[in-house]
C-alpha positions in Angstrom: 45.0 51.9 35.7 43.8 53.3 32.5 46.0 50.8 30.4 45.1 47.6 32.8 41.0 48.6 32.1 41.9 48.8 28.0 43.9 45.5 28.0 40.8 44.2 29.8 38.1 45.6 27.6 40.6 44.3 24.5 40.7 41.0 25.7 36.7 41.0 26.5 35.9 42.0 23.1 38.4 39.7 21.1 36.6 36.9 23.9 32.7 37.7 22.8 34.0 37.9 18.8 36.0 34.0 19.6 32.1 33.0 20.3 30.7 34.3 17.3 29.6 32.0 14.7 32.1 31.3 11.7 29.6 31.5 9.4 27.1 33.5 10.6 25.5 34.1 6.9 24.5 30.0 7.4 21.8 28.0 7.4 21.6 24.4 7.3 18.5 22.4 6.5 18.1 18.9 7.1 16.4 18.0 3.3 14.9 14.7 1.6 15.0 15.0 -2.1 12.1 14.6 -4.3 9.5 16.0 -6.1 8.1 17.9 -2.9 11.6 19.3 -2.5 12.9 20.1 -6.0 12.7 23.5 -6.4 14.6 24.5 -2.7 17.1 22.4 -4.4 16.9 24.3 -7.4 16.9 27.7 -5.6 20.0 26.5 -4.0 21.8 25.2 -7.8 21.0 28.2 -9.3 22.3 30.4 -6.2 19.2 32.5 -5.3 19.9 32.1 -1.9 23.7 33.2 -2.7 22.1 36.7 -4.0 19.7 36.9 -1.2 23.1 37.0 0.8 22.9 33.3 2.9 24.6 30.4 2.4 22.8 27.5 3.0 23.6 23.5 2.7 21.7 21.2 3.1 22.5 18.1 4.9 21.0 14.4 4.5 22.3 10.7 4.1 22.3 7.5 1.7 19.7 5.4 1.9 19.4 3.2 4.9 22.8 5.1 6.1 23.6 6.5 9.4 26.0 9.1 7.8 24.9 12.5 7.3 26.8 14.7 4.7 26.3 17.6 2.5 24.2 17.1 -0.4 25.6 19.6 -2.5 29.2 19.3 -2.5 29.0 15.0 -2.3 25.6 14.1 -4.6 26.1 11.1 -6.7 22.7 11.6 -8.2 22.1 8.2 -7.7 18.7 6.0 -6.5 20.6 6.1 -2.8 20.7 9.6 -2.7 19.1 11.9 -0.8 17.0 9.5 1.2 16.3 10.4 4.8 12.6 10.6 6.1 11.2 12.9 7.6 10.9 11.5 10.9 14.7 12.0 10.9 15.3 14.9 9.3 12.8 16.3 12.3 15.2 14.0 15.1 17.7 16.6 13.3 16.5 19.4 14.1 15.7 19.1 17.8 19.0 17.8 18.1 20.3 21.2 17.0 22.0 19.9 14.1 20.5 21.9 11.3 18.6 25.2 11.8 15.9 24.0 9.5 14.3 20.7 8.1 12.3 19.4 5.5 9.5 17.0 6.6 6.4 15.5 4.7 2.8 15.3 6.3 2.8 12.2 8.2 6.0 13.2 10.2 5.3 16.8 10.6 1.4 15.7 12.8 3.2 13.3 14.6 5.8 15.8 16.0 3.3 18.3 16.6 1.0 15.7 18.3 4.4 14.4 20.4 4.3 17.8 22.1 7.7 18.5 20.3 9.3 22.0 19.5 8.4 22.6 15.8 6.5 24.9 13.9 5.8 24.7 9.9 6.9 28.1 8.7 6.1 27.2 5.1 4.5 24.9 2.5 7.0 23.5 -0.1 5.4 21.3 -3.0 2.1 19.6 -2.9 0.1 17.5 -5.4 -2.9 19.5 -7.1 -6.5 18.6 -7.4 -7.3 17.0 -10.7 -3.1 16.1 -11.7 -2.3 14.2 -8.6 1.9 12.8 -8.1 0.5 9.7 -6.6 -2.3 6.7 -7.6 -2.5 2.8 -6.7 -0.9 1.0 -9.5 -1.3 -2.6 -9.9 0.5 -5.5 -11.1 0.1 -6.2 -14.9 -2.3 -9.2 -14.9 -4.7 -8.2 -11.8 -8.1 -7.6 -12.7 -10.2 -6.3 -10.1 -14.3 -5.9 -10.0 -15.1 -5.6 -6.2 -14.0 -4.9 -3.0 -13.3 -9.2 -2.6 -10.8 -8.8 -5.5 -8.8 -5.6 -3.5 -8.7 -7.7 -0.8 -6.7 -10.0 -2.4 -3.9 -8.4 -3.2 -0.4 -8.0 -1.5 0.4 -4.6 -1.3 3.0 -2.2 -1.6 4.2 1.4 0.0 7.5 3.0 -0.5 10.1 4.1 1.9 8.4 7.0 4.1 7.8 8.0 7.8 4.4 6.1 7.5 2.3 8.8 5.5 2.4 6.5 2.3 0.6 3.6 3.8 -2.5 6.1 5.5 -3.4 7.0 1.9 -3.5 3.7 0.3 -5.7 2.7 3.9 -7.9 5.2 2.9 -8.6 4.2 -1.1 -9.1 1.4 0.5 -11.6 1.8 3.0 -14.0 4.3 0.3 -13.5 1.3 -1.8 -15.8 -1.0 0.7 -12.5 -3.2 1.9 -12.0 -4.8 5.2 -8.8 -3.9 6.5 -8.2 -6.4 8.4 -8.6 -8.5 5.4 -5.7 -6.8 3.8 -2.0 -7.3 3.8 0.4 -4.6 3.3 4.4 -4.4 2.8 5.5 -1.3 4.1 8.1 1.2 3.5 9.8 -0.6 0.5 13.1 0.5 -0.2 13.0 2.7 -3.4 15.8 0.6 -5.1 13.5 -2.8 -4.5 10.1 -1.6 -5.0 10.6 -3.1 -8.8 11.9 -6.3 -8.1 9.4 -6.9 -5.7 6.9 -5.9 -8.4 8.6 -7.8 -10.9 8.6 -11.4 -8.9 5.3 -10.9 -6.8 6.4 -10.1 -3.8 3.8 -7.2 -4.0 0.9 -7.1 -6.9 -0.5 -3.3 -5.8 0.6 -0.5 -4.2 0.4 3.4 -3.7 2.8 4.6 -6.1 4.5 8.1 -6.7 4.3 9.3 -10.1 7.8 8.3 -11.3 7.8 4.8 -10.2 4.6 4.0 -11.3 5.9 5.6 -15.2 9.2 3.5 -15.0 7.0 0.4 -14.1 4.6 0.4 -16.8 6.8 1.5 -19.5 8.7 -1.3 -18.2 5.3 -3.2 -18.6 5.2 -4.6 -15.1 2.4 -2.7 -13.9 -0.8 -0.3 -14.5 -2.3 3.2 -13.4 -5.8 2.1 -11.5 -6.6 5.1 -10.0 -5.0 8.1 -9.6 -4.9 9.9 -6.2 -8.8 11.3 -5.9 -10.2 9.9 -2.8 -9.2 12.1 -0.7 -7.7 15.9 -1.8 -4.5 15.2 -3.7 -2.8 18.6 -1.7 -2.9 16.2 1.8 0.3 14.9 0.1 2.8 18.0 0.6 6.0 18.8 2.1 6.9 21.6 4.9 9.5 23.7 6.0 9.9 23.6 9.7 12.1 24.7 12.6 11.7 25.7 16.3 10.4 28.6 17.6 13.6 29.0 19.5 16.0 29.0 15.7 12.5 31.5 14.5 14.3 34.0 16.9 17.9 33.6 16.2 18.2 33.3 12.8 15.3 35.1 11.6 17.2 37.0 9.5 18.8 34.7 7.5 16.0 32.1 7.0 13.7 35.3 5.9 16.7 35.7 3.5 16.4 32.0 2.8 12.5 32.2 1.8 12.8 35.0 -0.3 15.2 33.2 -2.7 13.1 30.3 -2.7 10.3 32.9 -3.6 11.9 34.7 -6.2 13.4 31.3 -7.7 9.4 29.7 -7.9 7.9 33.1 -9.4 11.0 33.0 -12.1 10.0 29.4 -13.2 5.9 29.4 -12.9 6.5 32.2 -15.3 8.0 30.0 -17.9 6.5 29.0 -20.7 5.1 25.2 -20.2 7.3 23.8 -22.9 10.7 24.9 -21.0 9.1 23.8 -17.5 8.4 20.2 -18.8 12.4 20.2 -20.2 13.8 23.3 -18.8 17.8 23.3 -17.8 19.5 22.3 -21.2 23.1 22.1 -18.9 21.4 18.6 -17.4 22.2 15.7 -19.1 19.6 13.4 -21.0 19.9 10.9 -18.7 19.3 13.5 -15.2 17.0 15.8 -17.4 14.1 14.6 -15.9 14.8 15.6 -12.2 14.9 18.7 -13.2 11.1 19.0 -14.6 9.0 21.4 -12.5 6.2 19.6 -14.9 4.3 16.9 -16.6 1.5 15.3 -18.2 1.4 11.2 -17.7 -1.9 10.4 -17.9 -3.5 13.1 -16.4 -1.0 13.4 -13.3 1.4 15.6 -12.5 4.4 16.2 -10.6 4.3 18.4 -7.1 3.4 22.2 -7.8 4.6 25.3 -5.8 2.8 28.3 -4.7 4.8 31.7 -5.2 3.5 32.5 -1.3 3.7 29.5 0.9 2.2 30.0 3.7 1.2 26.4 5.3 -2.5 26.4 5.2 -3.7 25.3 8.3 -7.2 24.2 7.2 -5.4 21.8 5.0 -3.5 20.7 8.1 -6.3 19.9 9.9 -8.5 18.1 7.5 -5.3 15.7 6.7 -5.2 15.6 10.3 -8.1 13.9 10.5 -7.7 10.7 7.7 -4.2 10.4 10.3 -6.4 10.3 13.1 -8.9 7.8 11.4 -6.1 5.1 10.7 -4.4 5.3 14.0 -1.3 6.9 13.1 -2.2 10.1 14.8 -3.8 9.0 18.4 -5.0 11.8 19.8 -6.5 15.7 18.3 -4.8 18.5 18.6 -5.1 22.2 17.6 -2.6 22.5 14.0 -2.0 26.0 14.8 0.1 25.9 17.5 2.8 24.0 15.0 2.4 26.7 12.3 3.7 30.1 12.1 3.7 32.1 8.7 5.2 35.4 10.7 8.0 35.6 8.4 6.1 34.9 4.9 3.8 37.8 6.1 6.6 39.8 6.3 7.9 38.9 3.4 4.2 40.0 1.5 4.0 42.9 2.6 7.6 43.8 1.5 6.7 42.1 -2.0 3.2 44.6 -1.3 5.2 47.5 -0.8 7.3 47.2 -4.1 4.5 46.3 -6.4 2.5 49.2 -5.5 5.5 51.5 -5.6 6.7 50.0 -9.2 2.9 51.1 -9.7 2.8 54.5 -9.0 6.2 55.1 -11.1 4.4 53.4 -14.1 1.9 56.0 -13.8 4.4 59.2 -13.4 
């Protein structure tokens, strides 16, 4: 009887271990990559999540692709690359296909106002006041003096889940515009925004940083105005998951956040020269992507705080230019979609060593 309750107890064990996860040091996060991004991809190239004991991949697709792959191991560093939005990296996510997912404004309200199972657990890059990483660049040629000539022009908004063409509503609505007046392209694939530049096809547009530098040294177009009419930070990316993946692997993604921590305290503390041109292993022609900053013309690319926590005051106040264009339909309360439980955590921790590196400094 003894021997038949051991086989049984054997067998029940070796059953429950059969169920564990084979990687259960794993995170995947569905990711975009850009400049609101760059530095979780950096954490990840320069393995601080490896020494914070997590393995994490992150998973996305060509553009206009229906593949999904890993971006590490397969990256071409190619225009293609990298490309979903963030409408479907959130579709991702609730389909339990990554544990995590990056997301930009526009597709993080519109989840939280569906009623959907996500909460922002922490603020990745954002444009600052003053340097924005956006502004309405126009075709070389256009002149404008009034509202009239604004209204006028064809324009342009890149690929995105819908954020892009909100702001370029609102510079136009401060600048006295009719709306209905107005005719706007939207969601231009990146790899066409200058041809259609180039032949016409669009003569303005809301810009990020980059493409508005290649098309004006390329002297197709011109910086009007940068983004300053409304604050530059509405343009930001998040970190977000469900409440029910906050319980499982709460472990690991803390793990997760503090190598993303330590990796954006290492490089604000660069000097400026080394963050403008920092990783001498990347090649001239890839150098740039890995800038964590710039100066064209008074803009700047995304910055990153050292504690992220999503600032739901922010969250709200973008809510509201959604809510004014129609893109958002109805209010909601923010803070039901964000919970900074785990960067708390991880503060105090980052508390509790400062102040005991403190008191050995005076011993």
């Amino acid at each position: 009887m003894f021997k038949f309750l051991l086989v049984l107890f054997t067998v029940a064990v070796v059953g429950i271990q059969a169920k564990q996860p084979k990687h259960n040091n794993q995170i995947k996060i569905g990711y975009f990559h850009g400049g609101r991004t760059m530095l979780l991809y950096r954490a990840q190239y320069f393995k601080d999540f490896k020494r914070e004991g997590v393995d994490v991949r992150f998973i996305t697709k060509y553009l206009n692709s229906k593949k999904w792959y890993d971006f590490i191991s397969k990256r071409n560093k190619g225009v293609l690359d990298g490309k979903a939005t963030g409408i479907e990296l959130i579709d991702l996510l609730l389909e339990g296909k990554v544990e995590l997912s990056v997301t930009g404004e526009a597709a993080f309200l519109r989840s939280c106002e569906k009623g959907e199972p996500i909460v922002a657990i922490a603020e990745l890059g954002a444009d600052e006041t003053n340097n924005s990483g956006h502004a309405i660049g126009l075709k070389k040629g256009i002149k404008v003096n009034g509202p009239k000539d604004l209204e006028k022009i064809v324009w342009g908004t890149r690929r995105s889940s819908g954020g892009d063409d909100v702001f370029l509503k609102e510079f136009l609505l401060q600048s006295g515009v009719d709306l209905s007046k107005v005719k706007i392209i939207s969601s231009i694939d990146d790899n066409k925004l200058e041809k259609f530049v180039r032949d016409g096809t669009i003569t303005g547009g809301y810009f990020h940083l980059m493409d508005l530098r290649e098309l004006e040294v390329k002297d197709l177009a011109y910086l009007y105005r940068k983004l300053d009419w409304v604050n530059p930070a509405f343009s930001h990316a998040l970190l977000v998951t469900t409440p029910e993946n906050l319980k499982i692997h709460k472990a690991n993604i803390k793990k997760m956040l503090r190598g993303y921590i330590k990796r954006v305290r290492f490089e604000h503390d660069l000097p400026l020269e080394k963050k403008k041109d920092n990783y001498l292993h990347a090649t001239p022609a890839y150098r740039s992507a890995y800038e964590m900053a710039t100066d064209y013309k008074g803009m700047n690319l995304p910055q990153y705080r050292a504690l992220p926590f999503v600032r739901s005051d922010l969250e709200a106040d973008a809510l509201k230019m959604f809510l004014r264009h129609g893109y958002i339909k109805k209010n909601f309360d923010i803070n039901r979609c964000i919970d900074n439980s785990i960067l708390d955590e991880i503060q105090h921790d980052i508390d509790l060593k400062e102040k005991s590196r403190t008191k050995k400094k005076k011993k």
